[in-house]
N, C-alpha and C positions, 0 to 999 in steps of 0.2 A: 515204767512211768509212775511217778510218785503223785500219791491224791493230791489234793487241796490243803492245805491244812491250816489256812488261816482264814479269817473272816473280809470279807469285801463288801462295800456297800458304794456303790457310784452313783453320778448324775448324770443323764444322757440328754443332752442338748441337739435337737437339730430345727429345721426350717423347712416353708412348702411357702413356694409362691409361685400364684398363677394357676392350682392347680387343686387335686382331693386328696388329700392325704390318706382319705379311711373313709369310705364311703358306707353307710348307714341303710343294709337292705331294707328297714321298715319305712324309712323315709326320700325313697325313689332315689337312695344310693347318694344323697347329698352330704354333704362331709359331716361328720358328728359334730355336736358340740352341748355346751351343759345348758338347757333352758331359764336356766336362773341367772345365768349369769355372761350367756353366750361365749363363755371361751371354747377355741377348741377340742374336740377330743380324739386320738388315736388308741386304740386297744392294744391291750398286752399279747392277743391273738392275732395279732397284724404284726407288732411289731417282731416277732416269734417266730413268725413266716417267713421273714424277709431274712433272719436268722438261719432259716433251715436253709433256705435257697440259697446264700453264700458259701455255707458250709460244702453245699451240696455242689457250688460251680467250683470250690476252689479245691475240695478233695479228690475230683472223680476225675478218671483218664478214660476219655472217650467214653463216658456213664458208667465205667464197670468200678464199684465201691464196695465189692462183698470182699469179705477178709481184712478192709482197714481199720474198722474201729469206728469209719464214720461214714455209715451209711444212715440215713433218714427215716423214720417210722412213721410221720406224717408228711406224707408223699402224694404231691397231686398227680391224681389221677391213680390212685392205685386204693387198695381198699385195705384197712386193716389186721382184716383177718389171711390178707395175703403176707402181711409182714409176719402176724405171731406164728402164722405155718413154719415160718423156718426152723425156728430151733427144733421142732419136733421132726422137720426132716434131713436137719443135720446133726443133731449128737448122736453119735453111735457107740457102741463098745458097753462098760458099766455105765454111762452117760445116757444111754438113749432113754425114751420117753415112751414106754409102749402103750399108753393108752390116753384117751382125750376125751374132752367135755367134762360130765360128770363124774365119772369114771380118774380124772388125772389126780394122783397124790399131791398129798403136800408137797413132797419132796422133789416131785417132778416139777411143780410148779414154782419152786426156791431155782431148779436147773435152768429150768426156760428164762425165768426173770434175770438172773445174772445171765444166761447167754446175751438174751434182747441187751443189759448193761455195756454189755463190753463189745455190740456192735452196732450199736446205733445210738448217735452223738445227743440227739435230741431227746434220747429215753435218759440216758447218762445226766445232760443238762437240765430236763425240767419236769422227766419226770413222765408218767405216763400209766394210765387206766387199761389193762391186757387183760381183761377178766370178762369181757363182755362176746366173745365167741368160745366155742369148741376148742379152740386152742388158748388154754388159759394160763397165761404167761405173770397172775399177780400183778399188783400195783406198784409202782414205786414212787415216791416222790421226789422228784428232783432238788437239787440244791440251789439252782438260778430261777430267782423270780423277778419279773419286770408289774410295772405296774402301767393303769395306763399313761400317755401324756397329756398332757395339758397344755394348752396355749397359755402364755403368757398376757396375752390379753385377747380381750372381745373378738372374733372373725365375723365377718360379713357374709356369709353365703349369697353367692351371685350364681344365678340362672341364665346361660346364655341361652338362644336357640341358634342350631346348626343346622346348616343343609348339605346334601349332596346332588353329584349331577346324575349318578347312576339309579334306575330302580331297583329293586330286588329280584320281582319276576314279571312275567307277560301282564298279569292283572291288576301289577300298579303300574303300569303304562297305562292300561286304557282307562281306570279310573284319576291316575293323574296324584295317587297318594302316596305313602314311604318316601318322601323326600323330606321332609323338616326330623329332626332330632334335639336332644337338649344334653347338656352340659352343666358340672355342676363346678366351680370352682371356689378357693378364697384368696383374696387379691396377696394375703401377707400373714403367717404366722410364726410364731416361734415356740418351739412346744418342749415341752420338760418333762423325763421320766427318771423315776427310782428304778435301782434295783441293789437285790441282794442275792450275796454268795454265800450259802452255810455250809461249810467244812465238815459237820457231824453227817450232814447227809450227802455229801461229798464221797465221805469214805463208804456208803453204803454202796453208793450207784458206780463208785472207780470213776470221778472226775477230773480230773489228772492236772497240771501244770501244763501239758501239750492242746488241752480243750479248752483252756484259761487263754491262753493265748491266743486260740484262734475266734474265741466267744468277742476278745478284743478288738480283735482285727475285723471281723465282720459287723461290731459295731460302728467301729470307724469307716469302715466301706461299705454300710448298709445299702445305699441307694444308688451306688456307681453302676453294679447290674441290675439295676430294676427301675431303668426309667421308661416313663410312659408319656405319652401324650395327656393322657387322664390326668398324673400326676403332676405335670406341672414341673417345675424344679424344685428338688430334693437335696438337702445337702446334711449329713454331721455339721455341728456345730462346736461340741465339744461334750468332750468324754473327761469324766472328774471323781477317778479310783482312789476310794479312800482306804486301804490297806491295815487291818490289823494284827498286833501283835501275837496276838492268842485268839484261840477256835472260839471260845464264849464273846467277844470281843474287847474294845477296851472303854469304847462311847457309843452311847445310843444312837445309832443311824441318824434320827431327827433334828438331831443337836450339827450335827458332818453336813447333813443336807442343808441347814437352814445358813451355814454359813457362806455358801455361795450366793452370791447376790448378782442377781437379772435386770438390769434396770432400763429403763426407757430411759433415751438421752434429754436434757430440757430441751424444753421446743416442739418435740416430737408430738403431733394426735396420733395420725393416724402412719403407724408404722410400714413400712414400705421394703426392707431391708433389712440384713442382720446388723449391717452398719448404724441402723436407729438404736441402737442398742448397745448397753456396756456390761459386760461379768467382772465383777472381781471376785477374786479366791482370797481364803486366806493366808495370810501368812506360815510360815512355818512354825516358828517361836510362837503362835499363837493357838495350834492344834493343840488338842489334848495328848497328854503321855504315853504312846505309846501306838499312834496314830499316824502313816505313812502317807500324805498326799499326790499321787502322782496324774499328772495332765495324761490322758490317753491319746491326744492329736502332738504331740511333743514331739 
C-alpha cells in the first residue's frame, strides 16, 4: 500500500437537531458553544471518536482486528498502556525489545513506534503520545488534523426536565425522589469543520491510499452508527476535498476553505433545517492551478 502523497485540505459539513451534539462536562454536559458569540461548538476530540468507532465497526470480524493494520489505540474501555504492551510482546527474533521503562533504547523505541504505526489506524492517522508508561513506544505525529466545528449560527440551549416511572432502589420509593431528570438539547444546527492531510508526515506514520479512503467513508457515515437519544438527529451534510498537486501544496487551505459558501436562505431567522440553507462551491475554472475539487457525498 502506497502512502499519501499528496496534500488534502477539506470541509466537513454536518447537522444536529433535536438533540447534543458534544456535550460540555464543565457545564452539566450541555452542548458547547462560544460565549461571545453563542455559536455552536463540537471538538476535534469528539469528532476523532466517532472516527475511531467507525473504523472500528467497519474493520472488525466479530472484534478480532489484530494483524489488520487497523486496530484502535484509543479504545474505550481499555487502558493505554495495554495497547503499547503489544509490540513488546510481539516482535521477536533481532526485533524483539528486551527491556522497558527506563531502561528501553532509542532504537527499541524507533521498533515499538513503527510497530504501534502499522497497526493501529488512529496512531497512523493522527498521531499519538506513547511515552508516558513502561512501555514506551515514542511520539508520533499524525498527518490528519480536524479542527473543532462551529455552528453556523447562534444555537439556543434548551433545558428540558424529564421524568421516569421506575425508581432506582428501595429508598427512592419511600422517599418518593429519583424520578425527575434533565436533558440538554439544540433545537437546529449546522456546524463546519476543517481539516487537513500532510503527506510529509504521512510518509512517516505509513498512511496509505487504503486509510484515505476509509478516513472518507467514515466521515460520510460518521453518525449512521452512533445514534442516540441524547443526540438527537445527526446527519453529514457535506464533505468538500480539495486535493492537491504536490506534497507542499498548491494554495493556502484558507483561500480553498473560504470559497465555499454557507448561507441562510432569505427569510430564514431562525433555522430549522438543512433545507434553511444553501452551499455553493466553486467552480472548476475558478480554482486555483493545480487544485482538484471533489464533493465526498457524490
Amino acid at each position: 500500500m502506497s502512502t499519501v502523497e499528496n496534500r488534502y485540505d477539506f470541509v466537513f459539513l454536518f447537522d444536529c437537531q433535536d438533540g447534543n451534539p458534544n456535550g460540555d462536562p464543565d457545564a452539566d454536559n450541555s452542548p458547547r458553544f462560544d460565549p461571545e458569540t453563542f455559536q455552536g461548538l463540537v471538538s476535534d476530540v469528539c469528532l476523532k471518536r466517532k472516527i475511531r468507532d467507525y473504523i472500528l465497526y467497519a474493520k472488525s470480524d466479530k472484534g478480532a482486528l489484530d494483524g489488520t493494520g487497523y486496530e484502535i489505540f484509543v479504545l474505550s474501555g481499555n487502558t493505554l498502556e495495554s495497547r503499547q504492551r503489544k509490540p513488546f510482546e510481539s516482535l521477536t527474533g533481532e526485533d524483539k525489545i528486551e527491556a522497558k521503562g527506563k531502561d528501553t533504547k532509542s532504537t527499541d523505541i524507533e521498533k515499538a513506534r513503527q510497530w504501534m504505526c502499522k497497526n493501529f489506524f488512529d496512531v497512523r492517522a493522527f498521531g499519538a503520545v506513547m511515552s508516558t508508561t513502561e512501555f514506551n513506544c515514542g511520539q508520533v505525529r499524525g498527518p490528519v488534523q480536524l479542527t473543532f466545528a462551529r455552528s453556523l449560527d447562534r444555537v439556543l440551549t434548551t433545558e428540558h426536565t424529564i421524568s421516569r416511572q421506575a425508581f432506582t432502589g428501595e429508598k427512592d420509593v419511600k422517599s418518593g425522589t429519583g424520578t425527575l431528570g434533565r436533558k440538554h438539547t439544540v433545537a437546529y444546527g449546522l456546524y463546519l469543520a476543517h481539516g487537513y492531510i500532510n503527506p510529509v508526515f504521512a510518509s512517516k506514520t505509513g498512511f496509505s491510499e487504503d486509510d484515505l479512503t476509509m478516513l472518507w467513508k467514515a466521515l460520510v457515515n460518521l453518525f449512521e452508527l452512533d445514534r442516540s437519544a441524547a443526540r438527537g438527529t445527526m446527519s453529514t451534510r457535506g464533505l468538500y476535498i480539495f486535493k492537491h498537486e504536490s506534497k507542499l501544496g498548491n494554495a493556502p487551505a484558507q483561500r480553498l476553505f473560504e470559497s465555499i459558501k454557507v448561507q441562510k436562505n432569505d427569510g430564514v431567522e431562525s433555522p430549522r433545517s438543512f433545507g434553511d440553507y444553501a452551499v455553493t462551491i466553486p467552480e472548476t475554472s475558478s480554482l486555483p492551478q493545480g487544485i482538484t475539487l471533489i464533493d465526498g457525498l457524490a
